[in-house]
Backbone as ProteinMPNN parsed JSONL, in Angstrom:
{"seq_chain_A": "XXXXXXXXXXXXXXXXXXXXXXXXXXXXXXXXXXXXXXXXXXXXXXXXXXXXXXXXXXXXXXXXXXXXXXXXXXXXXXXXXXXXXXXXXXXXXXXXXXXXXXXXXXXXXXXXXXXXXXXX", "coords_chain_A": {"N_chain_A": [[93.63, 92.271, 117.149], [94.047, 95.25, 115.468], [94.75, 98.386, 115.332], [93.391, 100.17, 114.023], [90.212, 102.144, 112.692], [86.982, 102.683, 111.358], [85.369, 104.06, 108.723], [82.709, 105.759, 106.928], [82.307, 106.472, 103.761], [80.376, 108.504, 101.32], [80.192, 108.196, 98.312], [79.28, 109.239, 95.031], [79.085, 107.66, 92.844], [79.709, 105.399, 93.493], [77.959, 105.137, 96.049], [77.836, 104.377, 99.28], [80.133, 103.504, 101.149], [82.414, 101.252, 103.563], [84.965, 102.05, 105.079], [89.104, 101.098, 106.211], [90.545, 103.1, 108.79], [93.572, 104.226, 108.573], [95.831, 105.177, 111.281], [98.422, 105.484, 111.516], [99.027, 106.393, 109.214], [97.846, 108.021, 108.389], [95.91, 108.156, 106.625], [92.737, 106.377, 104.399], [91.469, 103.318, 103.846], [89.602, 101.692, 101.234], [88.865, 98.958, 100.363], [88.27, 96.443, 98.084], [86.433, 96.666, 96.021], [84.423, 96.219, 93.402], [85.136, 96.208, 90.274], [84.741, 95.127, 87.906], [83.371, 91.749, 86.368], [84.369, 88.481, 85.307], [83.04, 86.684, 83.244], [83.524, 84.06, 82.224], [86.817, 81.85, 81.637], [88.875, 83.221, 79.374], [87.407, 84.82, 78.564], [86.093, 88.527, 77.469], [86.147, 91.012, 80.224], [83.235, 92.163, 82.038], [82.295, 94.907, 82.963], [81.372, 96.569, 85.985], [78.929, 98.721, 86.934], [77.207, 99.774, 88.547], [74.872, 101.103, 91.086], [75.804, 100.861, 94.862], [73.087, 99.66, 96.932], [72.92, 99.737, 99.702], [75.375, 99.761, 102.7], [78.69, 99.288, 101.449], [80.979, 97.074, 102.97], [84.184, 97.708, 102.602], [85.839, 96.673, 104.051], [87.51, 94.531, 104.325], [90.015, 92.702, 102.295], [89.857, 91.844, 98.631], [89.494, 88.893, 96.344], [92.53, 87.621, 95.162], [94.157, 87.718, 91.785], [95.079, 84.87, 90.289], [98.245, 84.891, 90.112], [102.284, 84.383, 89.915], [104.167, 83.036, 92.521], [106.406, 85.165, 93.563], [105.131, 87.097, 92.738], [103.025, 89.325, 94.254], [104.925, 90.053, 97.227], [106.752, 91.224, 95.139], [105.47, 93.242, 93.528], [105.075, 95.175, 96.135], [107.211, 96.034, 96.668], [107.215, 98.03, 94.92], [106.53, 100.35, 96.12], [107.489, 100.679, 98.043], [107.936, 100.046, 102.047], [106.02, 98.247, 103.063], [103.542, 97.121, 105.327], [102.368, 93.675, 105.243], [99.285, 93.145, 105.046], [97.647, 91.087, 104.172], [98.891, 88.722, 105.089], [97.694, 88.168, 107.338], [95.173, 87.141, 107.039], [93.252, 84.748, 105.063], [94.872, 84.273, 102.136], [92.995, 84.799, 99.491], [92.551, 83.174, 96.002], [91.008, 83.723, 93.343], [90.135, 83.435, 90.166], [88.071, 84.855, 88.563], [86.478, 86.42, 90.513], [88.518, 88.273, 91.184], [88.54, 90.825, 90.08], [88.906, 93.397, 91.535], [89.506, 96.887, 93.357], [91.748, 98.607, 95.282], [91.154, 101.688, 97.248], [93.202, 103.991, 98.308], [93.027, 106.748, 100.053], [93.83, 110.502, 101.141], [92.802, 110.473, 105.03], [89.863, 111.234, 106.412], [89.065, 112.95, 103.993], [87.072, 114.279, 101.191], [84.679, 113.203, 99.006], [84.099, 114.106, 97.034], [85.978, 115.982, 96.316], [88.758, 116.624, 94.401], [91.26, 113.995, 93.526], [94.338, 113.643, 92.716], [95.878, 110.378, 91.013], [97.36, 107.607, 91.32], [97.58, 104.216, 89.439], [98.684, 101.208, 89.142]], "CA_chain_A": [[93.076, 93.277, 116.261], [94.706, 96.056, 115.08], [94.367, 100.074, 116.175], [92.521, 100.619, 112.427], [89.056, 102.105, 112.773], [86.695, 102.52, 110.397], [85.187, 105.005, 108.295], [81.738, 105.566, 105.925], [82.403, 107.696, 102.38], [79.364, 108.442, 100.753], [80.773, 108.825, 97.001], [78.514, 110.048, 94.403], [78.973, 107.052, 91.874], [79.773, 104.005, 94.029], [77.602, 104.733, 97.27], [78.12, 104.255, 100.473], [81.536, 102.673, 101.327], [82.461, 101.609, 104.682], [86.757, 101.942, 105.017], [89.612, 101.02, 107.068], [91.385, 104.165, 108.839], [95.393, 103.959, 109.397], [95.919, 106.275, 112.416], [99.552, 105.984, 111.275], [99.78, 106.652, 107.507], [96.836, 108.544, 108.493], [94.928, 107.335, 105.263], [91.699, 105.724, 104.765], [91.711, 102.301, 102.694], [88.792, 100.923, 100.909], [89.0, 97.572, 99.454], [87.316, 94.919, 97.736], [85.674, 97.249, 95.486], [84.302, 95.698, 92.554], [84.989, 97.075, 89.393], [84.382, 93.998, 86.821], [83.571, 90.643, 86.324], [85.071, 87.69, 84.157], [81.892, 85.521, 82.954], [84.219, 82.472, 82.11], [87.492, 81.911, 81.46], [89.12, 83.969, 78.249], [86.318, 86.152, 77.661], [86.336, 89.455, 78.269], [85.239, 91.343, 81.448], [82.163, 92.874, 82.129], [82.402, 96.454, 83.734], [80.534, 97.039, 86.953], [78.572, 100.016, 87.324], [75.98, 99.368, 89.723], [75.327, 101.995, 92.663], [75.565, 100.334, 95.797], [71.871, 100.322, 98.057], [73.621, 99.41, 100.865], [76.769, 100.442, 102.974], [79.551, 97.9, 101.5], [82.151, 97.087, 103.718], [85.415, 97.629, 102.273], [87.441, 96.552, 105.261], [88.658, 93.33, 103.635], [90.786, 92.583, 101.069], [89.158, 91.134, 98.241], [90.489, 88.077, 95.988], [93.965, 87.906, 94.499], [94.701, 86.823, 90.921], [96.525, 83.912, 90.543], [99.861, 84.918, 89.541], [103.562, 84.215, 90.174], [104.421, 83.401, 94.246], [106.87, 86.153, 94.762], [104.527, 88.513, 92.266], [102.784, 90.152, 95.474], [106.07, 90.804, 96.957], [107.584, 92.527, 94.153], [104.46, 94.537, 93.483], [104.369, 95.666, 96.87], [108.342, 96.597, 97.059], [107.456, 98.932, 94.215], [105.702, 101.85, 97.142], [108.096, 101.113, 99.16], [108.093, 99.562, 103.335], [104.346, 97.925, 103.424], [103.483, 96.397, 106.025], [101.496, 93.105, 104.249], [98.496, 92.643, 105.867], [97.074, 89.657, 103.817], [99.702, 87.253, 105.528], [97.198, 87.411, 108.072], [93.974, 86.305, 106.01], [93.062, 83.406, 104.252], [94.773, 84.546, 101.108], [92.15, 83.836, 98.605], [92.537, 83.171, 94.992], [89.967, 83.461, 92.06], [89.95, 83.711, 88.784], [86.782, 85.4, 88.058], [86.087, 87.278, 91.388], [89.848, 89.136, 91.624], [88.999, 92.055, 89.344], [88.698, 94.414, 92.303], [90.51, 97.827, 93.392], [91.808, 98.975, 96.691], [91.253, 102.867, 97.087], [93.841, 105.019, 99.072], [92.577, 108.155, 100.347], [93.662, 111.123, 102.592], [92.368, 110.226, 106.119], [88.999, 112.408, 106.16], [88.535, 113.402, 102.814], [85.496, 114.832, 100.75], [84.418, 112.523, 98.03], [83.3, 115.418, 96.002], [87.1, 116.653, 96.539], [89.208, 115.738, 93.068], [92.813, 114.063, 93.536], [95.466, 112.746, 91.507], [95.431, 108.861, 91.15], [98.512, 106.47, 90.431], [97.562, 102.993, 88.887], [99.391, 99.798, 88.313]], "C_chain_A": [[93.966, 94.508, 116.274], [94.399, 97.747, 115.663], [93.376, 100.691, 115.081], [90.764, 100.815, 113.268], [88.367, 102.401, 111.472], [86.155, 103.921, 110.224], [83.826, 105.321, 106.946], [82.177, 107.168, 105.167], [81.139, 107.689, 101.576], [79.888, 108.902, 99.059], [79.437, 108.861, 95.924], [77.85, 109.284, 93.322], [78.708, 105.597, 92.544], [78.711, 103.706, 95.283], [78.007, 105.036, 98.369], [79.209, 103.152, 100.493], [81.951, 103.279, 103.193], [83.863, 101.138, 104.668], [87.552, 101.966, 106.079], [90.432, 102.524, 107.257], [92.656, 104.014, 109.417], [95.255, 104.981, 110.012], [97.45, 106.75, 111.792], [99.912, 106.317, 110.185], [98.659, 107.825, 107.251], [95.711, 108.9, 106.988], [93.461, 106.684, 105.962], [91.946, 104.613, 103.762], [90.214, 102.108, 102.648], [89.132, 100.15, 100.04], [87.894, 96.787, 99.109], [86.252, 95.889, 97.127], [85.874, 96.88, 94.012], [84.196, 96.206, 91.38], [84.509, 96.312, 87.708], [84.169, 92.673, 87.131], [83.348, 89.952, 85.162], [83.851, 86.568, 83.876], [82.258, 84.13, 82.919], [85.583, 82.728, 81.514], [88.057, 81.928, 80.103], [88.528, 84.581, 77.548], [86.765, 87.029, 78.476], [85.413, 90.071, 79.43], [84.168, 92.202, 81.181], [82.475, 94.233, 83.273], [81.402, 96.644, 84.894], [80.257, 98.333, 86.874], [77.457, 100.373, 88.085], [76.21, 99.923, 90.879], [75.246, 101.101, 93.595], [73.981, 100.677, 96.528], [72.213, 100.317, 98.888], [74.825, 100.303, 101.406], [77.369, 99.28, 102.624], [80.606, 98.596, 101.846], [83.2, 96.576, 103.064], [86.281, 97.733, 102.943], [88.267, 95.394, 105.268], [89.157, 93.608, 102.522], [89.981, 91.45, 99.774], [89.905, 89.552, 97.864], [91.563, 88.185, 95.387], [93.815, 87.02, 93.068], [95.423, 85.979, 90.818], [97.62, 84.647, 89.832], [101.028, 83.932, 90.227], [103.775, 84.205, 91.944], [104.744, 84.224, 94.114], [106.268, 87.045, 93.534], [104.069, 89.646, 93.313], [103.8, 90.975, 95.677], [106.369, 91.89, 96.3], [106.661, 93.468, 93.873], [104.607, 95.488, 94.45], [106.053, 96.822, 97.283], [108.546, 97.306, 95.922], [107.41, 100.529, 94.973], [106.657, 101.641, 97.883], [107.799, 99.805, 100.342], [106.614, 99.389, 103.282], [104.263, 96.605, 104.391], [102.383, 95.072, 104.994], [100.701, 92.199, 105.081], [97.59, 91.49, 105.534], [97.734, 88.349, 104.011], [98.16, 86.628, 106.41], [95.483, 87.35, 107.855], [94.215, 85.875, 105.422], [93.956, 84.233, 102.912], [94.098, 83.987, 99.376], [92.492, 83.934, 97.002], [91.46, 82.674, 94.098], [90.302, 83.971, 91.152], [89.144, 84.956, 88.124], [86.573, 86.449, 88.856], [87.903, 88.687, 91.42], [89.423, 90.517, 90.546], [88.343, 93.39, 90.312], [89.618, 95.413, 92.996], [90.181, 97.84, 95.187], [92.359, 100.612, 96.812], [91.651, 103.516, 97.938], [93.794, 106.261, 99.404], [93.27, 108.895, 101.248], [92.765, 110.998, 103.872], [91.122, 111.662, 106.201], [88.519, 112.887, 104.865], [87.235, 113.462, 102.555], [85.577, 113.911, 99.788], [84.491, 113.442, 96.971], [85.107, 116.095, 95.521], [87.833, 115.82, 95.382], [91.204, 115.677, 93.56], [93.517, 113.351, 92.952], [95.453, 111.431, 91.915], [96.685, 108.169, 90.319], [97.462, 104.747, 90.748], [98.697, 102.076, 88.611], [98.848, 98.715, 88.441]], "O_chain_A": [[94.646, 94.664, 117.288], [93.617, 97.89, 116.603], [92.654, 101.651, 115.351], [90.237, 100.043, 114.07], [89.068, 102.394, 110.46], [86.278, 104.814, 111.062], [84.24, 104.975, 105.839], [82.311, 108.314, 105.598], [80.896, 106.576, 101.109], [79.883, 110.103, 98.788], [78.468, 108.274, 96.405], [76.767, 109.571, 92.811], [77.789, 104.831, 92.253], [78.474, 102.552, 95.642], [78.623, 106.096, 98.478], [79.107, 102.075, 99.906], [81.936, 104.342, 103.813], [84.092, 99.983, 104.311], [87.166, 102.645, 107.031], [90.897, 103.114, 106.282], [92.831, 103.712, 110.598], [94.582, 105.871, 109.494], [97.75, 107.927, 111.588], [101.1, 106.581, 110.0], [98.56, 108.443, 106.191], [94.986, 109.847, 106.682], [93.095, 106.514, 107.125], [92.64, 104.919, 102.792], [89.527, 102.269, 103.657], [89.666, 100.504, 98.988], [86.855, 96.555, 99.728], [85.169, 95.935, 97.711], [86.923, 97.044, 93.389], [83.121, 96.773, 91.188], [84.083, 96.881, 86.703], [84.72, 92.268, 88.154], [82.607, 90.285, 84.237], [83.956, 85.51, 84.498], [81.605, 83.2, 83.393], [85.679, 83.768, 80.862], [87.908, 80.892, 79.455], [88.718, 84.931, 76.383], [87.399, 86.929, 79.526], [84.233, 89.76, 79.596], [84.155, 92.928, 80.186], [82.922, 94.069, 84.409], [80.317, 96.98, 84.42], [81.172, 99.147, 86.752], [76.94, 101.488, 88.033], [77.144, 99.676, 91.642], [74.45, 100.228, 93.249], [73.674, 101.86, 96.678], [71.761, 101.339, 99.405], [75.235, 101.306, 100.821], [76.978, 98.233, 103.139], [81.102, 99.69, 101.573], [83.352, 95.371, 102.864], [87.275, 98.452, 102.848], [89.31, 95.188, 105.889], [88.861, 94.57, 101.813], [89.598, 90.331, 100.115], [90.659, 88.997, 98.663], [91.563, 89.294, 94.854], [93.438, 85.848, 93.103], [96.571, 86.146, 91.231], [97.411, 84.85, 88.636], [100.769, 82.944, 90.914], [103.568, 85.228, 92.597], [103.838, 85.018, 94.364], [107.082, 87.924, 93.25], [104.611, 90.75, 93.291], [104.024, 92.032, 95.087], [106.322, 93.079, 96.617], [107.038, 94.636, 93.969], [104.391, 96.648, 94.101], [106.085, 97.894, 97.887], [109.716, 97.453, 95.567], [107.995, 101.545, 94.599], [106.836, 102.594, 98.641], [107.487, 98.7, 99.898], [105.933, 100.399, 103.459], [104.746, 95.482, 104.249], [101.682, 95.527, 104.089], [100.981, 91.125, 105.614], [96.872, 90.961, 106.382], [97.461, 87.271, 103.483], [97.633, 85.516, 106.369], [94.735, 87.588, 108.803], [95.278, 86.093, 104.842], [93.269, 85.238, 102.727], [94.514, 83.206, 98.52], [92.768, 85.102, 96.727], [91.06, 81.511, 94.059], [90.836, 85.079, 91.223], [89.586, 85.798, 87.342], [86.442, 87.531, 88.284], [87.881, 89.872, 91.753], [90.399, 91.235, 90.329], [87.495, 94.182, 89.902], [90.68, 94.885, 93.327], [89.282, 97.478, 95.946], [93.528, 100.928, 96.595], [90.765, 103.918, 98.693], [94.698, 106.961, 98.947], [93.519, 108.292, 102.292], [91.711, 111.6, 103.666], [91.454, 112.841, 106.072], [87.342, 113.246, 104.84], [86.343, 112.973, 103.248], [86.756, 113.642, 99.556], [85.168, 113.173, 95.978], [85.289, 116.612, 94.419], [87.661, 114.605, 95.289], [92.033, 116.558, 93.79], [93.128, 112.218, 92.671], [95.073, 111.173, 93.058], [96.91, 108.182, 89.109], [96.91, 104.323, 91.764], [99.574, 102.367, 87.797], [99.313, 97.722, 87.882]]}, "name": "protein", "num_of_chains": 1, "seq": "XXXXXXXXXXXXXXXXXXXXXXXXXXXXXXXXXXXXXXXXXXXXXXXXXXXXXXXXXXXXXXXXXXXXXXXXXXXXXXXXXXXXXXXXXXXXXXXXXXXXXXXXXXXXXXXXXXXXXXXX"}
């Protein structure tokens, strides 16, 4: 196991989110946060917007789209030196379930607190 501890964000829209904390990038990650889903294959997605009741644990990684083998990779040697911690989980692939984000925070942060946001 790793030195990562964890971390609960109470955000305003999504809930309660429980996140991994890097000591060394001194970040917080939450993953596997669900933002749509694909009803069947070549329709379009449905938008999640459903508060959480619960605390969900966003300390895994969710599923991966199928793509291209070395797609990952090259995605990941866009940020730069990442360590790639889904060698060591199952790496799962779905179709339907993959339309989920993984949210990079300052280590500590306020929810309430507004900060710039890169996408790809």
């Amino acid at each position: 196991m790793s030195s990562e501890s964890t971390q609960t964000l109470t955000h305003p829209i999504l809930g309660r989110l429980k996140g991994v904390v890097s000591p060394k990038t001194r970040t917080t990650q939450y993953r596997n946060i669900k933002y749509a889903t694909i009803p069947g294959r070549w329709q379009d997605p449905i938008l999640f917007s459903q508060k959480h009741e619960y605390e969900l644990d966003a300390t895994k990684f969710g599923p991966s789209c199928p793509q291209h083998p070395v797609g990952f990779p090259f995605d990941l040697s866009l940020v730069g030196k990442v360590k790639l911690e889904r060698e060591k989980e199952a790496a799962e692939v779905d179709e339907f379930e993959c339309l989920n984000l993984v949210i990079t925070v300052p280590k500590g942060i306020d929810a309430r607190k507004k900060l710039p946001v890169i996408v790809w």
